[in-house]
C-alpha positions in Angstrom: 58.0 36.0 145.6 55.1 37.9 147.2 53.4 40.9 146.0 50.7 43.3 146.6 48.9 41.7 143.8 48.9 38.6 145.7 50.0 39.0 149.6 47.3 38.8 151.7 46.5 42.1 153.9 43.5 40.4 155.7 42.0 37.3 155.9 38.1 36.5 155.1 36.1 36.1 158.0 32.7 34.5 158.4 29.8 37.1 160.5 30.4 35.1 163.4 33.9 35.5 163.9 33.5 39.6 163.2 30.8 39.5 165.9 33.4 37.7 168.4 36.3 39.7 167.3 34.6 43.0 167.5 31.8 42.2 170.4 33.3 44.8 172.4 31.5 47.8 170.1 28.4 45.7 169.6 25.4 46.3 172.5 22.9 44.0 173.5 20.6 45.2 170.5 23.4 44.3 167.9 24.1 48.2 167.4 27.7 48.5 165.9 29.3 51.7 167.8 33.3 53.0 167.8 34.6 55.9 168.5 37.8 57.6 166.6 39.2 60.9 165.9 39.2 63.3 162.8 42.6 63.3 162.6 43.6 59.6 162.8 40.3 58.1 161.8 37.8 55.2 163.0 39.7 52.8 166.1 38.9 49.9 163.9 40.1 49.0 160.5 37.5 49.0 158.1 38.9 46.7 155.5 39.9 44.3 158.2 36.0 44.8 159.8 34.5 43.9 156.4 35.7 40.0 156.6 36.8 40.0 153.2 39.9 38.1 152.3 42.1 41.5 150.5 45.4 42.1 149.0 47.9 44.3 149.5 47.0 45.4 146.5 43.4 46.0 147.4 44.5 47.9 150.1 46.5 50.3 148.0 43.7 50.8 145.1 40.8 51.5 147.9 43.0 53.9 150.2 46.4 55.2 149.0 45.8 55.4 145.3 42.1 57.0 145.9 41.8 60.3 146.5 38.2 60.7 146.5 38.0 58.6 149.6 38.5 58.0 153.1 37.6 56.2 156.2 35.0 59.3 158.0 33.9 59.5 154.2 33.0 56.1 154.0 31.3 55.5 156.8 29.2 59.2 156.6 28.2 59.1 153.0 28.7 55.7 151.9 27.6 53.6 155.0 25.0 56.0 156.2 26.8 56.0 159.9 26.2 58.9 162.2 29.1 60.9 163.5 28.5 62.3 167.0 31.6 65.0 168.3 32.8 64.0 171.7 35.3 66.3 172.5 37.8 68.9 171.4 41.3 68.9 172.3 42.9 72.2 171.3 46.1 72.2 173.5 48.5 74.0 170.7 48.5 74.5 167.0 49.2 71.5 165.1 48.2 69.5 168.3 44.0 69.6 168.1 42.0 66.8 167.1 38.1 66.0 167.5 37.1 62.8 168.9 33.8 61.1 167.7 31.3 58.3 167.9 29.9 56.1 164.9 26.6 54.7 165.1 26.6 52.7 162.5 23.6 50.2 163.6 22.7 47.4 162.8 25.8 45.1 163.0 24.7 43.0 160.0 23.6 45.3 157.9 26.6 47.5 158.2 28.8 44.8 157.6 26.6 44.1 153.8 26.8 47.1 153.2 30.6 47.7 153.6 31.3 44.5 151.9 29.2 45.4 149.1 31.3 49.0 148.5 34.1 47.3 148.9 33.6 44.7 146.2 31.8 47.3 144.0 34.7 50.3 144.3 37.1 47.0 143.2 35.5 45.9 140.6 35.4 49.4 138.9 39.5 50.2 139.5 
């Protein structure tokens, strides 16, 4: 019987299949760049980004049980990625969102370096 503890919520990846998968937010200069709103977060998901082979589990323990934590956080003060406002929509109350740009550079860096929170922030839960 599968479990979070053991069922698989991504698969690991090697850099090379990241860059194929996600070469349409990586320029000519190997610049990683995605856009997303405040209110439903990055287009891509980072856990599935980072290439490393997570549980269910995992995925509870980084993002549901953590309240310290989310996506814009981790990219802003954890990945060191610049956040650049694109838009507002305001049309109503309760109906407003910002959308945004993340420059997060260097492709292979920012993939170390989420990699490397991820694996840390698990080891200590």
């Amino acid at each position: 019987m599968k479990t979070p503890d053991t069922e698989i919520y991504c698969q690991a990846k090697d850099l090379e299949i990241l860059r194929d998968e996600y070469s349409n937010y990586i320029d000519g200069s190997n610049i990683l760049e995605f856009k997303g709103t405040l209110t439903e977060g990055p287009e891509l998901n980072l856990l599935e980004l980072s290439g490393l082979e997570l549980t269910w589990s995992d995925y509870l323990k980084i993002w549901e049980k953590n309240d310290s934590i989310n996506e814009r956080d981790l990219l802003i003060w954890h990945l060191d990625c610049e956040e650049f406002e694109l838009n507002e929509i305001d049309d109503s109350p309760m109906h407003s969102d910002v959308y945004v740009e993340y420059y997060c550079g260097d492709f292979n860096e920012f993939i170390s370096k989420l990699r490397m929170w991820i694996l840390n922030y698990l080891k200590k839960t």
